[in-house]
C-alpha positions as CSV (number, residue, x, y, z in Angstrom):
1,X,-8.0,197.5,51.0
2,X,-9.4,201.1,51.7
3,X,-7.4,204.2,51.9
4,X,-7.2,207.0,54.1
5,X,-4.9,209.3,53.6
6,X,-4.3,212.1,56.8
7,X,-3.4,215.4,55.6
8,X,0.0,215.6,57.8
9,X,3.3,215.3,57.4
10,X,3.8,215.2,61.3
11,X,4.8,211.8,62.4
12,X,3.6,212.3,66.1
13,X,0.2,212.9,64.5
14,X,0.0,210.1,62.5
15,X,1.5,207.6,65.2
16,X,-2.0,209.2,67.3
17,X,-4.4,208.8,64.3
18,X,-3.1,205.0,63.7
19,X,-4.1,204.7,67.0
20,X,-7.6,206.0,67.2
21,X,-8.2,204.4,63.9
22,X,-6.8,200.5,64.9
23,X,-9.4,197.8,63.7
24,X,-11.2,200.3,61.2
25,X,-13.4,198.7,58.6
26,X,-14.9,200.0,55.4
27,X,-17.2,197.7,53.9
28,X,-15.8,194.9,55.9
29,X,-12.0,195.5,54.4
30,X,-9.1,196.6,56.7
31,X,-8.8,200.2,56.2
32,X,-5.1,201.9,55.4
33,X,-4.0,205.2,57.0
34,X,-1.4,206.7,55.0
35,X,0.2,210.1,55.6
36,X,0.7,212.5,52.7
37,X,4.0,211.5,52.2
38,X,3.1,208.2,52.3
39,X,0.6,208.8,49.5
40,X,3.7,210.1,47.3
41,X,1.6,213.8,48.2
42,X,4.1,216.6,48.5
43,X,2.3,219.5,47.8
44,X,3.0,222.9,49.6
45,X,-0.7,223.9,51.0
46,X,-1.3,227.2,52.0
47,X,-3.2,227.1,54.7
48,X,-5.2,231.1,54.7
49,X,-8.0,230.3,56.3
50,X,-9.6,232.1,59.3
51,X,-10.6,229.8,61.2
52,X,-8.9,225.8,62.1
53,X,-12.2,224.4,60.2
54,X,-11.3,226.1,57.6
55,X,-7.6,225.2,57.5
56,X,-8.7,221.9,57.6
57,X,-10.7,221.4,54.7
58,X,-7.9,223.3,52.8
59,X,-6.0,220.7,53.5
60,X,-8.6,218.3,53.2
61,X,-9.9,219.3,49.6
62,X,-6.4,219.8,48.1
63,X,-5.1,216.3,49.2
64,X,-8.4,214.5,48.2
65,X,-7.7,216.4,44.9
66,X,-4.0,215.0,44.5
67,X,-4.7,211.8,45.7
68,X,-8.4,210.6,44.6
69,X,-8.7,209.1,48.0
70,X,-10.7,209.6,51.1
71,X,-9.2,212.3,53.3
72,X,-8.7,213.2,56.8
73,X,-7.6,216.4,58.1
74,X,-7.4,218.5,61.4
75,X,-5.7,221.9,62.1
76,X,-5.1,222.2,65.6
77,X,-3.3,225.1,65.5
């Protein structure tokens, strides 16, 4: 099985992403959305970006970094 981990730690969030992500397939295998916590990921990130795109691949790089998975991440402000 494929993972995905969501850089969040919000649970509302993740209940939405599960949603929008139901059914999803990588190379034919049932895909697995895991928060950060999840992933056993407890890092502090400092989010000092300018701009939510930036924030977001922050976030983004430092989880893919911590956990060697793919990686989601938003920052909605």
């Amino acid at each position: 099985m494929h993972k995905i981990v969501f850089a969040t730690g919000n649970a509302g969030k993740m209940k939405e992403i599960r949603m929008i992500l139901a059914g999803l397939r990588i190379g034919g295998q049932p895909a697995e959305i895991l928060s950060m916590k999840e992933a056993g990921i407890t890092a502090d990130i400092v989010e000092d970006g300018k701009t939510y795109e930036e924030n977001a691949l922050i976030k983004a790089r430092a989880v893919a970094a911590a956990s060697g998975e793919l990686v989601l991440a938003d920052d909605s402000g």
